[in-house]
KOLMI-398681 format. One line per field, with one value per residue (C-alpha): residue number from 1; z, y, x. Coordinates in steps of 0.001 Angstrom, whole numbers, plus 524288, in hexadecimal, padded with zeros to 5 digits. Layout:
<pts>
seq = NUM|...
c3 = Z|...
c2 = Y|...
c1 = X|...
</pts>
This chain:
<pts>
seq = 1|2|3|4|5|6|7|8|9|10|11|12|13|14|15|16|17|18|19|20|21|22|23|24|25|26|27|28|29|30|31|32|33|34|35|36|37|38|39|40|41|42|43|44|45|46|47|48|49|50|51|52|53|54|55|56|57|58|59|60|61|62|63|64|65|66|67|68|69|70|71|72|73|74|75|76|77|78|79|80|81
c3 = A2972|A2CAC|A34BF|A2AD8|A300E|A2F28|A33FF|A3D0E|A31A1|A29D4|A203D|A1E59|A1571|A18BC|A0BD7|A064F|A052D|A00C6|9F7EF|9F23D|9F364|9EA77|9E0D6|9E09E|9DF74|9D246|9CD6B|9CD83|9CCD2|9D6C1|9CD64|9C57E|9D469|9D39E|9C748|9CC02|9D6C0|9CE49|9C953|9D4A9|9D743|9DFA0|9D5C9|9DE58|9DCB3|9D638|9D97C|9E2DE|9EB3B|9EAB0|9EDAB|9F954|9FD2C|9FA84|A0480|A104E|A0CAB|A0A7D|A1100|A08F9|A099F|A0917|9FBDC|9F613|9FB84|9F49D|9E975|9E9CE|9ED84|9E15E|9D9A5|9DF49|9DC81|9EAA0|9F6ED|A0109|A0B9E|A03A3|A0391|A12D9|A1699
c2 = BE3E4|BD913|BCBE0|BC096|BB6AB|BA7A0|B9D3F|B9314|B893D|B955B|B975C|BA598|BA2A1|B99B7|B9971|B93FE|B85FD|B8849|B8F28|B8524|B7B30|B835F|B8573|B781A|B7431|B7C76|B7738|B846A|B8790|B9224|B9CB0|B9A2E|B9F83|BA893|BAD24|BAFAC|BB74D|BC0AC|BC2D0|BC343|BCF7D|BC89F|BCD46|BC686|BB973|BB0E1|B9F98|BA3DE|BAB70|BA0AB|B9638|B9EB8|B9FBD|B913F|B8DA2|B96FD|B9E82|BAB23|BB2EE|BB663|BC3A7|BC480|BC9A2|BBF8E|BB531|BB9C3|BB953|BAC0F|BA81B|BAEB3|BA84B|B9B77|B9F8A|B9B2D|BA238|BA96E|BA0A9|B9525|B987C|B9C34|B8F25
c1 = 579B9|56FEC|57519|5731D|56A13|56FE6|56735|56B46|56D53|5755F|56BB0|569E1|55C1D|550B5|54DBC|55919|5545F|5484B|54AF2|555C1|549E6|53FD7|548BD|54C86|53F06|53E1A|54AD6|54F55|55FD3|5627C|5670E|55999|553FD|55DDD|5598C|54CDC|5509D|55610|548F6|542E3|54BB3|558FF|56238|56CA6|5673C|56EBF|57188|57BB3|570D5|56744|57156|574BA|56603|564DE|56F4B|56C23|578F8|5703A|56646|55A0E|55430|5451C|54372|54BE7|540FC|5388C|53EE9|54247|5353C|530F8|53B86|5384B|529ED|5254B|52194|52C0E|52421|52A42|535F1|53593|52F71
</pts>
């Protein structure tokens, strides 16, 4: 079984807070996000999972950034920067 990565600051995401920001920005609730992540194909995703993304409290695979860059209709590079 793979060794979870923690950062230094215990974040296990550097996505977390961006993508708590963007969704902000579109006065979106999180289980609206979560919502459409199902759609996107996370069937797991509910506002539990994004609310653990948000805070750094969960790691994020690759295919689930891009769905929530689709969902958040902007660019994976966005949400990486």
């Amino acid at each position: 079984m793979p060794k979870k990565v923690i950062r230094q600051d215990g974040n296990r995401n550097i996505v977390g807070a961006k993508i708590r920001t963007l969704r902000a920005d579109k006065n979106m609730e999180q289980a609206e996000l979560a919502k459409l992540l199902v759609k996107e194909g996370i069937k797991q995703a509910d506002q539990k999972f994004v609310s653990l993304i948000e805070l750094g409290n969960r790691g994020v695979y690759d295919y689930e950034i891009i769905a929530l860059a689709k969902a958040l209709n902007v660019s994976c590079s966005d949400l990486l920067d």
